[in-house]
N, C-alpha and C positions, 0 to 999 in steps of 0.2 A: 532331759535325762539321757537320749539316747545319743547325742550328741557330746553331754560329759563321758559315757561309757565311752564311746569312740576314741576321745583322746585320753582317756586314763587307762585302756586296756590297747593290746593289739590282740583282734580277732581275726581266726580264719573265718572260710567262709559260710558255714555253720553257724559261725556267730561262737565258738566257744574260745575259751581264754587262753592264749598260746602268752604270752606273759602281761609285764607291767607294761606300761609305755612311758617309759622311762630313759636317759642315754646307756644306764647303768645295764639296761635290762633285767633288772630284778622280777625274779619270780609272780608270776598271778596270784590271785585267792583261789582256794578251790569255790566258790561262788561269789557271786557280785550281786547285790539285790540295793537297788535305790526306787524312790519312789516318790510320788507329789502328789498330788491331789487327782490329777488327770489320770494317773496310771503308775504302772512298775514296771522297771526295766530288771532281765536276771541275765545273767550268764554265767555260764559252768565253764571249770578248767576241762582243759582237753583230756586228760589224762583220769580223767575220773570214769569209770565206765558207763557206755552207750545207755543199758538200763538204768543207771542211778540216775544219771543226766538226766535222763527222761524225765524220771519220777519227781527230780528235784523241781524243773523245770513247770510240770505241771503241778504242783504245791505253789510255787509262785504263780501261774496264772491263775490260781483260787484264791489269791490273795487280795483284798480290798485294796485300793489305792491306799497308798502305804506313805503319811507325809509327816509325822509326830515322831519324832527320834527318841524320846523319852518315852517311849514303848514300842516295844520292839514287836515285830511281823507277830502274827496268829500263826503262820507259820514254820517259824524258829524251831518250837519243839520236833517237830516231823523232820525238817531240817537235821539236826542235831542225829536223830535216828537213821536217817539213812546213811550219814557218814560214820555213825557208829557201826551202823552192818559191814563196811568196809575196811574198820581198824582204823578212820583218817578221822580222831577228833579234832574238827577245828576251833578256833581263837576267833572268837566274834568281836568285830570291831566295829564302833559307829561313827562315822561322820558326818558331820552338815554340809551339805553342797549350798555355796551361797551364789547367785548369779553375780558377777560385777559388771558393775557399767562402767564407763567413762569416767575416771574420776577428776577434778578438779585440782589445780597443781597442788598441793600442800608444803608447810614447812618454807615461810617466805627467810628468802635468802638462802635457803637448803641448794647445795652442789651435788647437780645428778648427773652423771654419765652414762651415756645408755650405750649398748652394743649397737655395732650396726654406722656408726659416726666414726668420723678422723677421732676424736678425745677419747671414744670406748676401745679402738684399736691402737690409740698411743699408752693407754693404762695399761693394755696387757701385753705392750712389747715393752715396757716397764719392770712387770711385777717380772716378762722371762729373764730379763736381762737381771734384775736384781735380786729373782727369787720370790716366791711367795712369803710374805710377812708371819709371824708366828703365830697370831691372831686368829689369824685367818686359819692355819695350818690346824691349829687347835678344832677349830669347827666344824674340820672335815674337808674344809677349801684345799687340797693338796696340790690341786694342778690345773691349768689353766682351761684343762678337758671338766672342772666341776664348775666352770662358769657356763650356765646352760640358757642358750638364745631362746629368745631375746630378753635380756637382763638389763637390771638399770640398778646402780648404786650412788650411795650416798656416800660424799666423800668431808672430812671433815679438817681441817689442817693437813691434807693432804695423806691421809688417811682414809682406808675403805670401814666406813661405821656400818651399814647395812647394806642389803642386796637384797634385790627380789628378781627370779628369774623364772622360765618354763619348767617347771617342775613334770609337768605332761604339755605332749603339744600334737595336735593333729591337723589336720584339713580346714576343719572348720571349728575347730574349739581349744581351748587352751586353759591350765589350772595352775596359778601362780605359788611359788616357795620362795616364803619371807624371812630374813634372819636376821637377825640386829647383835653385831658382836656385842661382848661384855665391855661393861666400859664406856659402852653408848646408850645404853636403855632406857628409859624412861624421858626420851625427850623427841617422841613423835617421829623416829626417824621411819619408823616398820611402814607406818600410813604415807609419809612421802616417798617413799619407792612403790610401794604400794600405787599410789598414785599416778605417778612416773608410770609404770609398767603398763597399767589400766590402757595408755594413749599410747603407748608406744607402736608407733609404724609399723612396724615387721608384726602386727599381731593382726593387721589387715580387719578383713569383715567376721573373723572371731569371735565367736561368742566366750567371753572368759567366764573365770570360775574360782574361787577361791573356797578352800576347802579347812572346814578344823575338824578335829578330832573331841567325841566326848569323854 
């Protein structure tokens, strides 16, 4: 857990949430609470004040290990109250942190290109020279700055079907984002990038992570 917090957050040295870890830099939460069986990792945005922090802080160390997502902390209500005292209601969000391992290739005959290789650097003196495909454009993929290392895709008739890249990446941990344009779905392409990405070189002695949303 404290290792996903690492690379999904960038913290000072305090430990509080100076933002996402992200290339985008998008904004923190104003708290961060995950939890397993072993323990709970919390951390508070920076901007939230020293006494709240505190208080927040220690509601989470009162916190039982915290491992069942379909029910949410003993803590939450107290939670909720103190950033009500502040005017800052937040937007509770859940999600599953799943360890990934290693995965085994998938999708036999599947065409993956991974960043990092002559073929992942010839695809995107490609897409600059000819542009981003509309596809892609549509999804958000605008520029060759939203392919985020180390990435690996699925190419299909000489087409990009899906992608899976570093959505968060740090020192020692890394949390993979998967997307399968329209058009390609429903034929395993998510799980062979997926797959791909699991092995891919540049992710070194990493512990990866893959994350959904409830």
């Amino acid at each position: 857990m404290r290792v996903h917090a690492g690379a999904a957050l960038v913290l000072d040295a305090a430990g509080r949430i100076l933002r996402e870890n992200d290339p985008d830099h998008s904004p923190g939460p104003l708290l961060f609470l995950s939890g397993c069986a072993e323990g709970n990792v919390c951390h508070v945005r920076h901007d939230v004040p020293v006494a709240a922090a505190g208080r927040l802080i220690a509601l989470a160390e009162g916190e039982p290990p915290w491992g069942d997502a379909g029910r949410p902390p003993a803590c939450l209500p107290a939670f909720m109250d103190v950033f009500a005292s502040l005017g800052l209601p937040p937007v509770v969000s859940v999600e599953i942190i799943h360890a990934l391992d290693a995965q085994p290739p998938g999708g036999a005959g599947l065409e993956i290109i991974r960043s990092g290789t002559a073929e992942g650097a010839g695809l995107l003196r490609r897409l600059e020279l000819e542009g981003m495909p509309r596809h892609l454009v549509e999804a958000g993929f605008v520029s060759l700055g939203d392919f985020w290392a180390p990435w690996c895709v699925a190419v299909e008739n000489g087409a990009l079907a899906a992608v899976s890249f570093a959505a968060r990446l740090s020192e020692h941990g890394a949390d993979i984002g998967v997307y399968t344009f329209p058009g390609y779905r429903g034929r395993g392409l998510a799980a062979g990038v997926t797959a791909a990405w699991s092995r891919h070189p540049d992710l070194g002695g990493r512990l990866r992570f893959y994350t959904t949303g409830l």
